[in-house]
C-alpha positions in Angstrom: 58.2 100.8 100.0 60.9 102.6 100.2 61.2 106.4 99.8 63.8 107.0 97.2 63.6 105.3 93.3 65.9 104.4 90.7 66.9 106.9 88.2 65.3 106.1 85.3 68.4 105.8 83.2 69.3 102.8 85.2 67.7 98.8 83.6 65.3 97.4 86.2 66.4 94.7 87.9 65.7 91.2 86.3 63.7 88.4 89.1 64.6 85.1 89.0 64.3 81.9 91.0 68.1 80.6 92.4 67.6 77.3 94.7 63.9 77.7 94.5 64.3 81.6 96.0 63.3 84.9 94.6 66.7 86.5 93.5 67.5 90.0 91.9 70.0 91.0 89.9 70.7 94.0 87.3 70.7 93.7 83.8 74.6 94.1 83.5 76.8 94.3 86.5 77.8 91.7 88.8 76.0 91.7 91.4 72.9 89.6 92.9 70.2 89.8 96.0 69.1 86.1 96.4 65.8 85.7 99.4 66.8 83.1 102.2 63.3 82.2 103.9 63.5 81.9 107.5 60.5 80.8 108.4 59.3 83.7 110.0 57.1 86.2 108.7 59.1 89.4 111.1 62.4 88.2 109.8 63.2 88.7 105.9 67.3 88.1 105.1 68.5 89.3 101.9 71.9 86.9 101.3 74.2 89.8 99.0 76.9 89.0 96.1 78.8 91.0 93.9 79.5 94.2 93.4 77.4 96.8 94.3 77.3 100.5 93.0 75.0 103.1 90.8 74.6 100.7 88.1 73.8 97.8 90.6 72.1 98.7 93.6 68.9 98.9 91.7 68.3 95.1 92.4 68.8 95.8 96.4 66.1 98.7 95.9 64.0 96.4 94.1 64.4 92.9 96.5 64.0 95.5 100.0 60.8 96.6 98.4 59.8 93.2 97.4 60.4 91.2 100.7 59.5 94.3 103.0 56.1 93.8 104.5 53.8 95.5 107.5 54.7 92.1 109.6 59.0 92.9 108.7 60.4 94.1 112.5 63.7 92.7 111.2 65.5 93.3 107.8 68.7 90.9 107.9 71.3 91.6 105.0 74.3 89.3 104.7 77.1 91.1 102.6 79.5 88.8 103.2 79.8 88.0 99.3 80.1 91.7 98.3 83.2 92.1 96.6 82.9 95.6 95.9 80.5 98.8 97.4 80.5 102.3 96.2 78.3 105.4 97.8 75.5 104.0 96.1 75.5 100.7 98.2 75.3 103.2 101.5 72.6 105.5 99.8 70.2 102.4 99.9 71.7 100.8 103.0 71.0 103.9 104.8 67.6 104.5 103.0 66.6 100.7 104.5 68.0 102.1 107.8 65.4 104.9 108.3 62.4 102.4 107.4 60.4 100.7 109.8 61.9 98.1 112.1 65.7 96.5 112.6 68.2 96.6 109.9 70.8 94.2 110.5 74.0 93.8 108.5 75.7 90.5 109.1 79.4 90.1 107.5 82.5 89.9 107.4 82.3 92.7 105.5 85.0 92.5 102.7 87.8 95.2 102.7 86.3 97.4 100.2 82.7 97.7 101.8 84.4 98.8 105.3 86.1 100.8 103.1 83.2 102.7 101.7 81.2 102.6 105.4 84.5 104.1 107.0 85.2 106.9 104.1 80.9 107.9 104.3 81.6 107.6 108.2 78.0 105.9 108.5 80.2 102.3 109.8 78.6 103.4 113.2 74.8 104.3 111.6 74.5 100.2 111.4 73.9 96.9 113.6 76.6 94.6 112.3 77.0 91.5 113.0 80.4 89.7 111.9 79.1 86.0 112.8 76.5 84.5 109.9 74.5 82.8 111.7 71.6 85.5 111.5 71.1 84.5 108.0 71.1 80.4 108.4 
């Protein structure tokens, strides 16, 4: 559902079940998008691992699509396990931030992804949330 697309030149993500969940990751990378069900059909919370950047992000693109719904009035992403973010990462963060209903980014956001938010000055675009308790 969401407005921009891979490049083609990048592998499509690969699904896969982890803990009984739908979970995304790339082809080759390290990086994974694992579903936590919440129980409730306006809250979808995408739990985040890895790193994330232009060969990578594809597997966010592909689980936002996936989990996003017409009922979705709250998109919760928990990058506390993201290791590593690039300008790609904040491409699709922002992309998810100009769909319908709340994007919420739960942390602590590891050095480098403040990094990248702070350098792209978009820190200030997002709801963050440093507790995890969102995404239990």
């Amino acid at each position: 559902m969401s407005d921009s697309t891979p490049p083609a030149n990048v592998p499509r993500p690969q699904l896969l079940l982890v803990d009984g969940a739908p979970a995304w990751r790339p082809s080759r990378g390290r990086a994974l998008v694992r579903y936590a069900p919440t129980g409730c059909a306006a809250t979808a919370v995408l739990c985040m691992s890895g790193e994330f950047d232009f060969g990578t992000v594809g597997c966010l693109h592909e689980a936002l699509d996936s989990v996003r719904s017409s009922r979705t009035e709250r998109m919760v992403l928990d990058l506390a396990g993201v290791e590593f973010a690039d300008a790609a990462l904040v491409h699709e963060l922002t992309t998810a931030h100009h769909l319908p209903g709340r994007l919420i980014l739960v942390g602590p956001l590891a050095r480098p992804v403040r990094h990248v938010l702070d350098l792209t000055r978009t820190r200030d675009l997002f709801h963050i949330e440093l507790d995890q308790t969102l995404a239990a």
